[in-house]
C-alpha positions in Angstrom: 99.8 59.2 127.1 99.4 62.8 126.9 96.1 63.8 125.6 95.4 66.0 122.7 93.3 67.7 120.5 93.9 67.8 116.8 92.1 71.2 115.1 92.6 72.1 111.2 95.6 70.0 111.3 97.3 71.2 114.1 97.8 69.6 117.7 97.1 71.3 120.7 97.9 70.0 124.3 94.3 69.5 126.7 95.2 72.1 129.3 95.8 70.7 132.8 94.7 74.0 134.3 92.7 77.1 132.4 94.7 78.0 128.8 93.9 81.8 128.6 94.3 84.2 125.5 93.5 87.6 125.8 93.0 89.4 122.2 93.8 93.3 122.9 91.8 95.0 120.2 94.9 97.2 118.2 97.2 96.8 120.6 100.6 98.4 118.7 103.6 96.7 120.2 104.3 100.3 122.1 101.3 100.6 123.8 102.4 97.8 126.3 105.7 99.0 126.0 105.0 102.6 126.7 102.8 101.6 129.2 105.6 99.0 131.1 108.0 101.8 130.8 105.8 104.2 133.1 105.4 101.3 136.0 101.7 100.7 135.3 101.5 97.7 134.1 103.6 95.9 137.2 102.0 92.3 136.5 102.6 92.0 132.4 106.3 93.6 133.4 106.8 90.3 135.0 105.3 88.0 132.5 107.8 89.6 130.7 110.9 89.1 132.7 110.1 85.7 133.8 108.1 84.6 131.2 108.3 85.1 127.1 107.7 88.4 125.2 108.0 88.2 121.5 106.4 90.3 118.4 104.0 88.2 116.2 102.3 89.1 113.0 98.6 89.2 112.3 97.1 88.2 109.2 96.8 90.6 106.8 94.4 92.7 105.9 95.4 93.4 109.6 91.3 93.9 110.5 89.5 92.7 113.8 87.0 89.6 112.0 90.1 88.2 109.9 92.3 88.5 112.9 90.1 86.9 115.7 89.2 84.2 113.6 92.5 83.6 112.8 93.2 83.2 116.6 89.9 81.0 116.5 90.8 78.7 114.3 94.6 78.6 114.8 95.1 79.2 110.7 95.4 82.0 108.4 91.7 83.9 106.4 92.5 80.9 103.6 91.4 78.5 106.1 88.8 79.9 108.0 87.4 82.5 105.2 87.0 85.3 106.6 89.0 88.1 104.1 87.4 91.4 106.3 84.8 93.0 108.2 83.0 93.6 105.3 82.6 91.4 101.6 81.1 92.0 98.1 80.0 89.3 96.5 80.4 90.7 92.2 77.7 87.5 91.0 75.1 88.9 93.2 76.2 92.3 93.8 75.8 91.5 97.4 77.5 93.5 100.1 77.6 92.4 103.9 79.3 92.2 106.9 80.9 89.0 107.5 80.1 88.0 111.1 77.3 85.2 109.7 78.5 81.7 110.7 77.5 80.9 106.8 81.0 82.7 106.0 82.9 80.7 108.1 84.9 77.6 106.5 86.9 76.0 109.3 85.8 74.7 113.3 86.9 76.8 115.8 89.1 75.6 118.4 86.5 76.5 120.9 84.1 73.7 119.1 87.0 71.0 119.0 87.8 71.2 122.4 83.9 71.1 123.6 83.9 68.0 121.7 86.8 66.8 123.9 84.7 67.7 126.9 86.5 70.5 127.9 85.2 73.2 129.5 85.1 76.4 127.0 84.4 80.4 127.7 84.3 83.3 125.2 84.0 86.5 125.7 84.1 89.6 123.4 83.4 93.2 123.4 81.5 93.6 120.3 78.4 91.7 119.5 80.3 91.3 115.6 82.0 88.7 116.2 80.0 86.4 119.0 78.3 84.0 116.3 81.6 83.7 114.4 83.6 82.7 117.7 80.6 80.7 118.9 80.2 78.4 115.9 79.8 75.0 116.6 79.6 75.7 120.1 76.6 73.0 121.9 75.2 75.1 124.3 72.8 72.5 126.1 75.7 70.7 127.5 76.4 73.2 130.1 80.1 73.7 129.6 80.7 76.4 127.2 79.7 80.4 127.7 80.0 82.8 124.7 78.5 86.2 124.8 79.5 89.8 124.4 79.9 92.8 126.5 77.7 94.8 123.7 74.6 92.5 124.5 75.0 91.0 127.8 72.0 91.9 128.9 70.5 90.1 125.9 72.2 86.5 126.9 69.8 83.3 126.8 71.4 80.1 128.0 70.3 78.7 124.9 72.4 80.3 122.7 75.0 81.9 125.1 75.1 79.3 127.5 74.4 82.3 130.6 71.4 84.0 131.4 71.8 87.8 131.4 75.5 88.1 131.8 75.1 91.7 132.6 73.2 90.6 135.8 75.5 87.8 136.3 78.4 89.8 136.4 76.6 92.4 138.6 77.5 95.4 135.9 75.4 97.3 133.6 75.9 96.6 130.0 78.6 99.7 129.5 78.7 102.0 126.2 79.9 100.6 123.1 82.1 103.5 122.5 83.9 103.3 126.1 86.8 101.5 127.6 84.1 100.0 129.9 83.3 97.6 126.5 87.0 95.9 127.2 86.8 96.1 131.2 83.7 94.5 131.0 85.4 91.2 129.0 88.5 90.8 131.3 86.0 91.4 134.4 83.9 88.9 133.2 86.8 86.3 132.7 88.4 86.8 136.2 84.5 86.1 137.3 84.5 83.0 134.7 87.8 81.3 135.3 87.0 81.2 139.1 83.1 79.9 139.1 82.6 78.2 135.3 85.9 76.9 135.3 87.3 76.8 131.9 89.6 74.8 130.7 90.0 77.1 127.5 89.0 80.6 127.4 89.2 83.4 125.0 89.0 87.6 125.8 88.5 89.7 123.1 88.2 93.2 123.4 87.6 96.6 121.8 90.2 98.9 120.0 88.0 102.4 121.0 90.6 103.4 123.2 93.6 102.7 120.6 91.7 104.6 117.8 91.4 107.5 120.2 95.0 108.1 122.2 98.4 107.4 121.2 100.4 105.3 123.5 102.2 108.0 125.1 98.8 109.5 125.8 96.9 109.8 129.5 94.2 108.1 128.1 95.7 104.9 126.6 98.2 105.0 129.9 95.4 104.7 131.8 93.5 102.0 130.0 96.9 99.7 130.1 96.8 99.9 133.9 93.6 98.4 133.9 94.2 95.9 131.8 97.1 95.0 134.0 95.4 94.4 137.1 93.0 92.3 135.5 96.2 90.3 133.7 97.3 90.0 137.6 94.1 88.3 138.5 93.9 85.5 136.2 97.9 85.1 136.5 97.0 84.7 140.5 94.4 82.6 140.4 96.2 80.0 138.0 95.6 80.2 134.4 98.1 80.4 131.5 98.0 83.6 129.9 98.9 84.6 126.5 98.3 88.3 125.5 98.5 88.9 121.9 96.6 91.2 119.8 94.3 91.1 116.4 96.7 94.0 115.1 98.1 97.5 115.4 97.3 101.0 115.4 98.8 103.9 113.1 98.3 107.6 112.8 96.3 108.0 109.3 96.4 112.1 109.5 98.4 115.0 108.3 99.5 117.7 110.3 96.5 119.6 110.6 94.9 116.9 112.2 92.9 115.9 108.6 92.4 112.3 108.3 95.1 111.7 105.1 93.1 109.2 102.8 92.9 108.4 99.3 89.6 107.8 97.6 90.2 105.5 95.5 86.9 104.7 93.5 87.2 108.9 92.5 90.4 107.5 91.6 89.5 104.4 89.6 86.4 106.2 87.8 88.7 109.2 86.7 91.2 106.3 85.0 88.5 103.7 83.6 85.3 105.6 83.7 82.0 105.2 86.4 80.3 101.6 86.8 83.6 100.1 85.5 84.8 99.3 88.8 83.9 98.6 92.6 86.1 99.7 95.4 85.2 97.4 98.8 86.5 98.8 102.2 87.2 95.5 104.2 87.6 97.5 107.6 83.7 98.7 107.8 81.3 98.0 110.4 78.6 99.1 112.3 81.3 101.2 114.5 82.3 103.9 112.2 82.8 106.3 115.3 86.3 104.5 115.7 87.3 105.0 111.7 85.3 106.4 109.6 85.3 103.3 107.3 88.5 104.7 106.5 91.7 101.5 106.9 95.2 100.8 104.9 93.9 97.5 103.1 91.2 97.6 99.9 89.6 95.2 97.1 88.9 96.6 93.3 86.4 94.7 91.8 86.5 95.1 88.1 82.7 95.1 87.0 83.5 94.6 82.8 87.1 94.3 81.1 89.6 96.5 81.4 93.2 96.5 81.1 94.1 95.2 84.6 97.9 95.1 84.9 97.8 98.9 83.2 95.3 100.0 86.0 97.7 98.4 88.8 100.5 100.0 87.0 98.6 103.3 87.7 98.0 102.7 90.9 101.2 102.0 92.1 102.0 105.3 91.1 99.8 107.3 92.8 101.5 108.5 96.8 100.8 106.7 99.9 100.3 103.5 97.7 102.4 100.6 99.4 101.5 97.5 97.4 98.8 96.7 94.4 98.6 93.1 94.2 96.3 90.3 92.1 94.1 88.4 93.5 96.6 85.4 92.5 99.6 86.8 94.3 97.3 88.5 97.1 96.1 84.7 98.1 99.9 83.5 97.8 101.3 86.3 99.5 99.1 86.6 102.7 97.1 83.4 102.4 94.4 85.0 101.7 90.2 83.5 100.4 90.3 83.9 96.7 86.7 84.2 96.8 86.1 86.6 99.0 88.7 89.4 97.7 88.8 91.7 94.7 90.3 91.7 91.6 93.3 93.3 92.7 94.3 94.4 96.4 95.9 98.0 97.5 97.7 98.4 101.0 99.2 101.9 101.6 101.6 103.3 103.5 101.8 103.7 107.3 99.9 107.0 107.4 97.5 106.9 104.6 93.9 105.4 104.4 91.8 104.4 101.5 88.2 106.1 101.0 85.7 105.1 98.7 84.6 108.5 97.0 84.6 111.5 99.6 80.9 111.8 99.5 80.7 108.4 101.0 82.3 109.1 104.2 81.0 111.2 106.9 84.1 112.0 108.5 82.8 114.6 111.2 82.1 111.4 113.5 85.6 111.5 114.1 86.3 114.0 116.9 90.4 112.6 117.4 92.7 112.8 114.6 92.5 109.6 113.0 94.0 106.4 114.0 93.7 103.3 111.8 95.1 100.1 110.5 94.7 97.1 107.9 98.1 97.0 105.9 101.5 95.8 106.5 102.5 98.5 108.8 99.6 97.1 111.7 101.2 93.7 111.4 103.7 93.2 114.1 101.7 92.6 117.5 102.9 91.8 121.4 102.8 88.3 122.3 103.6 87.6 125.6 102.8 84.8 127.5 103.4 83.9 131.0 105.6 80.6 131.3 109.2 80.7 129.9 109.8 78.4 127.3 111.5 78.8 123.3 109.1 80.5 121.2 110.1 81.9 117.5 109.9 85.7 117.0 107.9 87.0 114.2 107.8 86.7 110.8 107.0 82.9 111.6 105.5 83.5 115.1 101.9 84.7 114.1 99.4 85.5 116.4 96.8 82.4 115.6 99.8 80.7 117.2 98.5 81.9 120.7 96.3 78.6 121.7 98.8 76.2 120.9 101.1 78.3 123.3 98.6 78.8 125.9 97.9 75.1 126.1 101.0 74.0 126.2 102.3 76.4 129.0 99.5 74.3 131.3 102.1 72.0 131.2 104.8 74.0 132.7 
């Protein structure tokens, strides 16, 4: 009988050789494209051709922490809990990042399959999101690695399962705003898949590179190309590979080069008055270099009564404003935590970002013309995996679908 592992209600075949997914940090559908088009990425052109190449979705807000865990978890943020980057919590006027394991609410895949003594690697660019994909993980037992490029200098086996992975992996922990952050991930998982043996592993990487250069770009070009020849590796030495990505990447500027946002808490105070109202930016983190804070998706908290469906009327008026939903029709529309979103939710158009109030953002971090994501227009995603067999095409192909295709290409 064929053995399995059942994980938030989902079966998932126990790989017969290493199921790989690599997570390519805001990889925009024509980045790969763009990229297969100029003959430099030889070895995913072929997992194309003879394998299957499809667009998924990613969950929305289309953010990295929602979007990994996603993948994680093999469900959507109403499983797992994690609604953004970044959360307010209105009873204790709390705001935080949300990469504590106390925000998660759903195993990992990761933990499920230690638990069916398989052999389990994670890797990920930024330090963020380590805990969250490590939760669960029993590091005494010897077969399961998680760290992060960011800190892999700072890896115990105790809680990493690896002692100094920078060391280990014979290359200096590189610069957090570099395309070395990403090289070092896939270099680590060629190194991983051929000495720790994994029977599941996950690559996550950085979107620096994505946030910085269009696809037609040299420097986006050249990133793809290395990303290829580490795809070729781990296609050589055996594993199943499914490349997917936690979202896209958009321009967010006019044509002066201006970043094009809205502010909307200048915009909600003007219309209800100060203190009446909190606007929460899901897409910060510590990396504001990349964004500027500055993403397509937002949360309105209402701090005392006010007429709600006349303030969402307003909004939907004002330009660049794509959707303004409830916090009802936000959880039924994109399966979304009710508990950790606002009042009402705002996703704007493709080239538009949401602010807070313009004195909150330092904007002269930015030194490219800004490139961002988190609404509707970031959703669609590569997924392309290396064995040929029917898979859906998006809207009902997501990309939290990639382990269940990764494992079950081991058996083809």
């Amino acid at each position: 009988m064929e053995k399995t592992v059942k994980v938030n209600g989902r079966e998932y075949c126990f790989p017969r050789h290493c199921a790989t997914v690599i997570c390519l940090d805001g990889s925009e559908p024509d980045y790969i494209d763009v990229a297969i088009s100029a003959g430099l990425m030889p070895n995913v052109a072929a997992m194309k051709e003879t394998g299957s190449y499809r667009i998924a979705h990613s969950v929305i807000p289309s953010f990295t922490n929602p979007n990994n865990l996603s993948i994680a978890t093999g469900g959507p943020p109403s499983l797992h809990g994690i609604s953004g980057n970044y959360h307010f919590n209105p009873q204790t006027g709390e705001e935080v990042m949300m990469n504590d394991v106390r925000f998660l609410t759903a195993p990992t895949i990761f933990s499920a399959f230690q638990k069916a003594n398989a052999r389990v690697a994670v890797i990920t660019a930024k330090d963020k999101l380590r805990a969250l994909l490590g939760a669960g993980l029993d590091f005494a037992s010897d077969n399961a690695i998680c760290f992060s490029s960011e800190k892999s200098n700072e890896t115990i086996k105790s809680t990493n399962g690896i002692s100094d992975a920078s060391v280990w992996l014979g290359t200096p922990v590189p610069a957090v705003y570099s395309s070395e952050l990403s090289e070092f991930v896939l270099a680590a998982g060629v190194k991983a898949l051929n000495e720790f043996r994994p029977d599941i592993m996950y690559l996550s990487t950085t979107d620096y590179i994505q946030h910085k250069y269009a696809p037609d770009e040299q420097g986006a070009k050249k990133f793809y190309a290395m990303i290829d020849r580490y795809v070729g590796f781990l296609v050589r030495e055996g594993a199943s590979v499914v490349l997917t990505a936690d979202h896209g990447m958009k321009a967010k500027h006019k044509h002066n080069g201006e970043p094009a946002v809205l502010y909307l808490q200048d915009s909600l105070d003007s219309l209800v008055g100060k203190g009446l109202s909190k606007v929460i930016l899901p897409i910060t983190d510590p990396y504001v270099v990349h964004h500027g804070a500055l993403g397509s998706f937002a949360s309105v908290y209402f701090l005392d009564r006010v007429d709600e469906e006349m303030v969402a009327a307003r909004l939907r008026t004002l330009d660049g404003v794509m959707k303004v939903l409830s916090r009802e029709n936000a959880m039924l529309e994109y399966d979304l935590p009710g508990s950790r979103i606002g009042d009402l939710i705002l996703i704007s158009d493709e080239n538009l970002t949401f602010g807070t109030t313009e004195s909150d953002h330092d904007l002269t971090l930015l030194k490219e013309p800004l490139r961002s994501h988190g609404g509707l227009t970031e959703q669609e995603v590569p997924f392309i995996v290396n064995k040929d067999f029917d898979i859906p095409s998006a809207p009902e192909l997501r990309n939290f679908d990639a382990f269940y295709y990764a494992t079950l290409a081991t058996k083809y």
